[in-house]
DRENSEVEX-172504 format. One line per field, with one value per residue (C-alpha): x, y, z; residue number from 1; residue in one letter. Coordinates in steps of 0.02 Angstrom, whole numbers. Layout:
! DRENSEVEX-172504
u	X|... $
v	Y|... $
w	Z|... $
n	NUM|... $
res	a|... $
***
This chain:
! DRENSEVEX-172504
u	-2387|-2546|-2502|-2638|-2587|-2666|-2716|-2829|-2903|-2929|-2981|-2902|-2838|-2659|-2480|-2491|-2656|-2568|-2423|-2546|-2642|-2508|-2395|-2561|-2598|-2420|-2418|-2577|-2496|-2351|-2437|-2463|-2626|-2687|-2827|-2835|-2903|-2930|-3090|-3257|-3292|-3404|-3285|-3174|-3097|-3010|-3060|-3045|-3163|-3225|-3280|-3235|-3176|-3189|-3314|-3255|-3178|-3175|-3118|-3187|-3372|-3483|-3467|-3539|-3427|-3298|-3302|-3260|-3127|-3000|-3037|-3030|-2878|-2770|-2838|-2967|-3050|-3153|-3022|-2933|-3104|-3123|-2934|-2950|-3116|-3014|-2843|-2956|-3035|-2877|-2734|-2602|-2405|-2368|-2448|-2399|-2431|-2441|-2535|-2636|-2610|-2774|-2886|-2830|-2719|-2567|-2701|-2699|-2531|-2577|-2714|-2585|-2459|-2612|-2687|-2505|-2471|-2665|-2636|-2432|-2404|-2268|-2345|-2210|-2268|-2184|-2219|-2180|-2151|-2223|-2201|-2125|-2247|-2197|-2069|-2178|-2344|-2396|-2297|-2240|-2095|-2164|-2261|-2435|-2458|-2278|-2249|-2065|-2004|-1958|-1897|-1920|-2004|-1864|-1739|-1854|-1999|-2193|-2221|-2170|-2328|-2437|-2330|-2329|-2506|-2436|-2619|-2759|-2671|-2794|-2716|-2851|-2786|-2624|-2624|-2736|-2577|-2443|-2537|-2536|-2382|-2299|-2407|-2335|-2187|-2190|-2257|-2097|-2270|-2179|-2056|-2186|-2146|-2031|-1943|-1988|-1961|-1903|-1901|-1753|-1603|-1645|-1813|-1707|-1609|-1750|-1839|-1676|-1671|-1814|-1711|-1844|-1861|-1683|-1646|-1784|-1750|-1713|-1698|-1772|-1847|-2002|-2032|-2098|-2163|-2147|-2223|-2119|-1974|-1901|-1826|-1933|-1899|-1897|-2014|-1985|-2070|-2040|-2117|-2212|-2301|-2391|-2497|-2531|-2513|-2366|-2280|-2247|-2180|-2301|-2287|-2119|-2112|-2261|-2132|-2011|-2119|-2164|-2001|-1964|-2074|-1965|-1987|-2144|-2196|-2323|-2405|-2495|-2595|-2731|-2742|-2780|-2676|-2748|-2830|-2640|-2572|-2699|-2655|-2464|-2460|-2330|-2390|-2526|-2630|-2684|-2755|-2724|-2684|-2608|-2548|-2470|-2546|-2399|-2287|-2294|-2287|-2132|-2046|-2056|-2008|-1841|-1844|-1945|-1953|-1969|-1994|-2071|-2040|-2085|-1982|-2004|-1984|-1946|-2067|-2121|-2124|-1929|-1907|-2039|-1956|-1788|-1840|-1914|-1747|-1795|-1678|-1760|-1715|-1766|-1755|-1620|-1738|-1793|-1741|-1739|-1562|-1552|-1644|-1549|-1348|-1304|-1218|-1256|-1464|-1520|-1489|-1532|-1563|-1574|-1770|-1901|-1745|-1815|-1666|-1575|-1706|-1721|-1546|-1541|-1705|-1631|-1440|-1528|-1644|-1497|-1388|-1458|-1288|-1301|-1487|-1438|-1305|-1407|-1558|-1432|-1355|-1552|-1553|-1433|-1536|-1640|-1758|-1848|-2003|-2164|-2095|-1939|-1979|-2120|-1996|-1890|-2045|-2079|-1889|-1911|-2119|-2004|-1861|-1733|-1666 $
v	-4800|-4696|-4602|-4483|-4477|-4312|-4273|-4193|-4310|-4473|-4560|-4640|-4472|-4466|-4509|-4441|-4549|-4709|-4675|-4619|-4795|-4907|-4851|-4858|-5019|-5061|-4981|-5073|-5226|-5184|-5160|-4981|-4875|-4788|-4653|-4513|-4341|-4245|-4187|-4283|-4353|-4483|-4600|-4597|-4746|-4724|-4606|-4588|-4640|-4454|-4470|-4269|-4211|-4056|-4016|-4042|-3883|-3894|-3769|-3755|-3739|-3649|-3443|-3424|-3559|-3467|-3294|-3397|-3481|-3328|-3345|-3547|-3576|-3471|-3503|-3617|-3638|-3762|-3887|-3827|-3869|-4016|-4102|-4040|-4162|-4313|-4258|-4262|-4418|-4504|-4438|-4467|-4498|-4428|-4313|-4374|-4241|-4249|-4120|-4001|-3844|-3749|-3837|-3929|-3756|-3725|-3698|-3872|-3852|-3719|-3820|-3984|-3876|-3768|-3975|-4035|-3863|-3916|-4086|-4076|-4210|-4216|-4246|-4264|-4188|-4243|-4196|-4289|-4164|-4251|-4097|-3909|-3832|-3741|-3645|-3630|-3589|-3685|-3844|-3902|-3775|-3760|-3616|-3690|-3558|-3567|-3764|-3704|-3760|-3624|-3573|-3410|-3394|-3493|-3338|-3220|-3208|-3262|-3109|-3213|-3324|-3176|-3111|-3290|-3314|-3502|-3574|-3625|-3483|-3351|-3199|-3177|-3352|-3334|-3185|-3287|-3422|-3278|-3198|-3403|-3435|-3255|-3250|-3411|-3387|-3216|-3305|-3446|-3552|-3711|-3717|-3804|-3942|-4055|-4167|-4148|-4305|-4261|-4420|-4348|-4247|-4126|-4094|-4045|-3936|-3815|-3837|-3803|-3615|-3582|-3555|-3599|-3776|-3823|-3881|-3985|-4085|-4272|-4399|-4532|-4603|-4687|-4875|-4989|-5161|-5250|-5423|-5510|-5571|-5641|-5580|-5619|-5634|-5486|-5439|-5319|-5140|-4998|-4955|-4758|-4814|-4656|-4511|-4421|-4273|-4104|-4112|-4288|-4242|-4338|-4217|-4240|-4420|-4434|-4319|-4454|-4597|-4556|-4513|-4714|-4816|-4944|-4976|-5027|-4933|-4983|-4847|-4895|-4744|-4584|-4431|-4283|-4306|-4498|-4457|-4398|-4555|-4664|-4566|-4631|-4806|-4880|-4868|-4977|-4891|-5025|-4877|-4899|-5058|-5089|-5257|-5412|-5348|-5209|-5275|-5391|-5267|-5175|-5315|-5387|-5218|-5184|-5032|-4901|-4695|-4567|-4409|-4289|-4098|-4048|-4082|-4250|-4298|-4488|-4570|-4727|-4771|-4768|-4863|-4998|-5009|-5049|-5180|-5282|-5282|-5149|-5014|-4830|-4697|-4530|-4360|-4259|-4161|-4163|-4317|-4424|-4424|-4493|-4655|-4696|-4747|-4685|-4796|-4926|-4970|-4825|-4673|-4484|-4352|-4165|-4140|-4049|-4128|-4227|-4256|-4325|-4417|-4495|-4531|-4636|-4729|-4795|-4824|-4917|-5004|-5053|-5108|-5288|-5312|-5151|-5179|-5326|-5281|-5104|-5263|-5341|-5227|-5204|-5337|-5263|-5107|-5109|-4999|-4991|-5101|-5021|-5146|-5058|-4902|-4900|-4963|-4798|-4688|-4758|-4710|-4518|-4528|-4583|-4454|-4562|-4507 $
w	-878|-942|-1092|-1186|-1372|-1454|-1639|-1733|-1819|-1750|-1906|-2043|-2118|-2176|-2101|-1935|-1892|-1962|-1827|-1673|-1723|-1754|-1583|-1468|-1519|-1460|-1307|-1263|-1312|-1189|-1036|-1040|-1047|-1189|-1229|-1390|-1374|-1536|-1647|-1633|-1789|-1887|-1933|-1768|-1708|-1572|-1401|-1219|-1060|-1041|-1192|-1209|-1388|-1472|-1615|-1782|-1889|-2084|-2155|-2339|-2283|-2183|-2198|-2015|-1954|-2034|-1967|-1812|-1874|-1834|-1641|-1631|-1734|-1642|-1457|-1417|-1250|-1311|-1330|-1156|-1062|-1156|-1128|-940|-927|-1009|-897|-739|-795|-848|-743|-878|-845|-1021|-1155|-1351|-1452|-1641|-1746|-1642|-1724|-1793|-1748|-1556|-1545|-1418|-1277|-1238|-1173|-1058|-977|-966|-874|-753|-702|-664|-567|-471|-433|-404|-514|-687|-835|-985|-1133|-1282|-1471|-1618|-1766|-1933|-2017|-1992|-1942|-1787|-1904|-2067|-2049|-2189|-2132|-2294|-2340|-2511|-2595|-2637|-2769|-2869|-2805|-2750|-2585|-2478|-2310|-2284|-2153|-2056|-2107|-2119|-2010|-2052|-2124|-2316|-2264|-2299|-2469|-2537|-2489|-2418|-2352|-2477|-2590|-2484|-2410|-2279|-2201|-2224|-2124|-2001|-1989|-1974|-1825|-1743|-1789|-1723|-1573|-1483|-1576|-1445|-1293|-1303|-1286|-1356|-1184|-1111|-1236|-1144|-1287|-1471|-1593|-1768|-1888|-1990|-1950|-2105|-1992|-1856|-1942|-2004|-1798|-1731|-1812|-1653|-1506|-1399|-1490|-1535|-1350|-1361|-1504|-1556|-1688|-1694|-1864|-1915|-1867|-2009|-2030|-2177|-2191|-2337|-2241|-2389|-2566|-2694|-2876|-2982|-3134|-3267|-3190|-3129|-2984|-2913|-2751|-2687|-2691|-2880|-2836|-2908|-2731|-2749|-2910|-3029|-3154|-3170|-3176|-3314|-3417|-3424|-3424|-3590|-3653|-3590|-3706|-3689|-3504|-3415|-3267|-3143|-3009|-2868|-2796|-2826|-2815|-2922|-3067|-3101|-3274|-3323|-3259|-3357|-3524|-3511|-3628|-3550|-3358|-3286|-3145|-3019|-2900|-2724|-2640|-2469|-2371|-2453|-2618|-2595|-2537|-2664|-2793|-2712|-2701|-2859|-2936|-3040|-2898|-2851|-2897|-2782|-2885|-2700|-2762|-2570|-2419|-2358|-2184|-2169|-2292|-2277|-2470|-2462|-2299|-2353|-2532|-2443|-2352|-2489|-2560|-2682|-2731|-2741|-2852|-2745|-2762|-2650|-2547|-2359|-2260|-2412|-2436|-2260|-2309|-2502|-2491|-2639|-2754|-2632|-2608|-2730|-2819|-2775|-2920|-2937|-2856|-2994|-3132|-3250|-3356|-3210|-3155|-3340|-3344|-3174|-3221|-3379|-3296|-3190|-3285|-3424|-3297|-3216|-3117|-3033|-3021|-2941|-2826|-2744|-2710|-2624|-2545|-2462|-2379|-2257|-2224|-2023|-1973|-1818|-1787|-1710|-1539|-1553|-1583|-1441|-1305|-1367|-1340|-1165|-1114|-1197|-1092|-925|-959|-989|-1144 $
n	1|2|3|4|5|6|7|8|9|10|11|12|13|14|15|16|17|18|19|20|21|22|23|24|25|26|27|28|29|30|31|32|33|34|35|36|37|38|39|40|41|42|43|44|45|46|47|48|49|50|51|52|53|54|55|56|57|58|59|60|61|62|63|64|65|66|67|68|69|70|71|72|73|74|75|76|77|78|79|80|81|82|83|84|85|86|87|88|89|90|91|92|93|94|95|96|97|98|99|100|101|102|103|104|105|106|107|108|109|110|111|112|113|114|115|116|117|118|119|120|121|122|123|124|125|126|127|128|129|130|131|132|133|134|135|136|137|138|139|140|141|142|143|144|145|146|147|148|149|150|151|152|153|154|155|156|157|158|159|160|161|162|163|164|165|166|167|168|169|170|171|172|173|174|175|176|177|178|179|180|181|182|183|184|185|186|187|188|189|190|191|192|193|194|195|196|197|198|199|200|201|202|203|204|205|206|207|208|209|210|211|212|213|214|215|216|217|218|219|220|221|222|223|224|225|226|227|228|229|230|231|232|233|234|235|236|237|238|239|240|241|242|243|244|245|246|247|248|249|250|251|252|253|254|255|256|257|258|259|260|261|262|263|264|265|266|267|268|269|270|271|272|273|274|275|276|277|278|279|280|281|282|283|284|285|286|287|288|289|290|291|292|293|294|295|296|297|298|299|300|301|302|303|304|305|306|307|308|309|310|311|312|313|314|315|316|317|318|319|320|321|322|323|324|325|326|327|328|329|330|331|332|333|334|335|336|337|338|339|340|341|342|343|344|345|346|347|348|349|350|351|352|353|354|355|356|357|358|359|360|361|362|363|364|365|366|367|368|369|370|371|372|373|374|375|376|377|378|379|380|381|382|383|384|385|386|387|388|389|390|391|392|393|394|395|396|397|398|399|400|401 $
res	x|x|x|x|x|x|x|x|x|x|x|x|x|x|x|x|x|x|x|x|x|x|x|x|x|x|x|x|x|x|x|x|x|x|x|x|x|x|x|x|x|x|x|x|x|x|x|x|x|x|x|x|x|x|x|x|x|x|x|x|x|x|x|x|x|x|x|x|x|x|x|x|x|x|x|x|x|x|x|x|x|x|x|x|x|x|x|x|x|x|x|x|x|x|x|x|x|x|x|x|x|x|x|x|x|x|x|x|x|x|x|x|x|x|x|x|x|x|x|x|x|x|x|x|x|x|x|x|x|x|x|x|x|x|x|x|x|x|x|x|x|x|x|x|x|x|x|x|x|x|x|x|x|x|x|x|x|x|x|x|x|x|x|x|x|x|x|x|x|x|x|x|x|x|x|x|x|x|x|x|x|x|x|x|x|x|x|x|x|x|x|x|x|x|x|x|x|x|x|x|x|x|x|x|x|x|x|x|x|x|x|x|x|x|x|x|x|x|x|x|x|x|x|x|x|x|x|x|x|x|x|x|x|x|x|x|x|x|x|x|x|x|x|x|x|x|x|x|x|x|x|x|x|x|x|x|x|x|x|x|x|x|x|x|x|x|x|x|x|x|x|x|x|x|x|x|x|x|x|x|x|x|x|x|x|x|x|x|x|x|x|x|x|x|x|x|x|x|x|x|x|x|x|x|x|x|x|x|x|x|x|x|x|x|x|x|x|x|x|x|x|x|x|x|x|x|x|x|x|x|x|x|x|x|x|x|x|x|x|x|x|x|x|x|x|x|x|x|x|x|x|x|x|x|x|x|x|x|x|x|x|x|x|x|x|x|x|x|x|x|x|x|x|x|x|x|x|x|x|x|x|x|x|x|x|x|x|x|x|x|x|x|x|x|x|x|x|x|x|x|x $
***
C-alpha cells in the first residue's frame, strides 16, 4: 500500500510530528510505502520523491508576508498545486492527514478528490484529529486571554472566537480563524474526509456536535512504547514530567509544591515558567530529558502529577507513567479521565483545584500501601504499541473498519 501522511510541519515540532514520524517508520517497516507532504523547512526530515512542498508560513514576522496571510490561511492554491505534483508523482492508496489547517488549508482536499475523479482511482483520505480544531478555531478549547477552557463555539457558533479574541489574543486574527472556520464549516468541506481518528472518546464528543463530522468518527487511542519492561524500585519523589507552561497547569502545581516542604518533587521539562520552577526549594529541575534517562525517572517515581488546566486529548505523559508501574495523579479534564482508574492506578482531582490536588498528593504520598497497591495495579494496564496500532491504521487506509 502507498500511503501519503500530511502535516504541517515535518520537523521535530510538537506531538503531532512525533506520531507522523514514529507510524511512517512503521509502515516502512511493514512493507508499505511511505512519503510526507507539508511545509518546506530547514530542519525537515522527512519528504516525498517530488520533492514538492509548500513555502514555509510563520506567523509572528514579516508585515508584507502578513497582509497575505488572510488569503493563504483560508485557501491556498499553492499547496493544492503543490500536493497535485507529489499525488501525480506518487499515486497514493491513502491520504493521512494530521494538522493542515492554516497553513496546508482544506484545499488540499479538493485537489485529492479532483486527481481521484481524473485518474478514476479511490484514494481514502483519513484524518487523525490531535486536537479540536475543526470545531474550535483555536483548537485548544481554552481562552488564551482568561486561561478558561471553553466551548463555545461548539454551542454557539465561531462568532465567540472573535469576542474572546481566542488566537494570539488579536482580534484581527481571530476574525481571520472565524471566517476559516465558518466558511468550510458552510461548504460541508470536511465530507470529503472519509474516516476521522479521535484518540479519546471526550474528543469525539465535542467533533461529534458537527453533523457533517460525527458520522465520520472513531476511537482509537494513542500507541506508546516504553522501553523498561520491568518494575523498578521506587525512590522517594514526586514526579511533573512535561511542558512549564499555565495550560499544563504549572502554576498550580508550584502553589502546592511549596505548601509541601516536606516532600521532594522532581520536574523534568521547560518551558516558560522555568525560572518559577527553579525558585521552589524543594523541587529539583533536571530540564528536559527523553529515553532511558526518563523512563528511568518515571519509573522510579512515588507517582507522577498531571496538573493540564486545558483539555487534553490522550497524553502521552499519563500513558507512559502507567506503564512504568507508576501511578498518576491527573486532573479531570479532556480525555484524561479515560487513561487514570480511579482508586485503582491513580487519582483524578478537581482541574485549576489546588486544594484537591494538595490533598491527593499528600494521601498519596502518606499512604505507602496504597502507593503500593495503585503501582501494582499498573502493571496490568496495555496500550497499543506503534506495531499494533499501525496494523489498525492499515485496516481504517483499506476500509475495513
Amino acid at each position: 500500500m502507498k500511503i501519503l501522511i500530511v502535516n504541517k510541519f515535518l520537523y521535530p515540532n510538537g506531538g503531532s510530528e512525533t506520531y507522523i514520524f514514529k507510524i511512517g517508520e512503521q509502515l516502512v517497516k511493514m512493507g508499505h510505502s511511505v512519503e510526507f507532504f507539508g511545509m518546506e523547512h530547514e530542519n525537515r526530515c522527512v519528504g516525498n520523491h517530488a520533492e514538492s512542498y509548500t513555502s514555509g508560513m510563520d506567523f509572528h514576522t514579516g508585515k508584507l508576508q502578513k497582509l497575505l496571510y488572510p488569503f493563504k490561511i483560508i485557501y491556498s492554491l499553492e499547496a493544492r498545486r503543490k500536493i497535485r505534483l507529489v499525488l501525480d508523482d506518487f499515486a497514493p492508496d491513502a491520504v493521512h492527514l494530521n494538522n493542515f489547517n492554516f497553513q496546508l488549508t482544506p484545499s488540499v482536499l479538493y485537489e485529492i478528490r479532483k486527481y481521484e475523479k481524473q485518474n478514476g482511482r479511490k484514494i481514502r483520505i483519513i484524518y487523525t484529529a490531535h486536537d479540536s480544531q475543526l470545531v474550535c478555531p483555536n483548537h485548544l478549547m481554552q481562552n488564551p486571554v482568561t486561561g478558561e477552557k471553553c466551548m463555545k463555539c461548539l454551542d454557539g457558533g465561531a462568532v465567540n472566537c472573535v469576542k474572546g479574541r481566542c488566537i494570539h489574543g488579536s482580534r484581527v486574527k481571530s476574525i481571520l480563524a472565524a471566517i476559516e472556520h465558518c466558511l468550510f464549516k458552510s461548504l460541508k468541506t470536511y465530507r470529503m474526509i472519509d474516516l476521522i481518528i479521535c484518540p479519546s472518546q471526550f474528543l469525539k464528543e465535542r467533533l461529534q456536535t458537527d453533523s457533517v463530522l460525527a458520522p465520520r468518527l472513531v476511537v482509537l487511542h494513542n500507541f506508546v512504547d516504553v522501553r523498561t519492561g520491568k518494575e523498578m524500585p521506587k525512590k522517594d519523589y514526586v514526579l511533573y514530567f512535561g511542558r512549564y507552561s499555565l495550560e499544563k497547569g504549572i502554576g498550580t502545581l508550584l502553589q502546592v509544591c511549596r505548601s509541601l516542604p516536606q516532600i521532594s518533587f522532581i520536574f523534568a521539562g521547560d518551558g516558560p515558567l522555568a525560572e518559577q520552577v527553579n525558585a521552589v526549594s524543594n523541587i529539583r529541575n533536571v530540564g528536559f530529558v527523553s529515553g532511558e534517562e526518563l523512563w528511568s525517572l518515571i519509573a522510579r517515581a512515588r507517582f507522577t502529577v498531571f496538573p493540564s488546566e486545558c483539555y487534553e486529548n490522550c497524553p502521552f505523559a499519563v500513558m507512559e507513567s502507567l506503564l512504568c508501574r507508576t501511578p498518576v495523579i491527573g486532573s479531570d479534564a479532556g480525555g484524561v479521565p479515560e487513561l487514570i482508574e480511579q482508586g485503582k492506578t491513580g487519582e483524578l482531582f478537581e482541574s485549576g483545584n489546588g486544594e484537591q490536588l494538595k490533598e491527593k498528593i499528600t494521601g498519596l504520598w502518606e499512604n505507602r500501601t496504597l502507593c503500593e497497591t495503585y503501582t501494582e495495579n499498573c502493571g496490568t494496564v496495555t496500550f497499543d504499541t506503534v506495531a499494533a496500532y499501525c496494523e489498525k491504521l492499515c485496516q481504517l487506509y483499506a476500509g475495513e473498519r
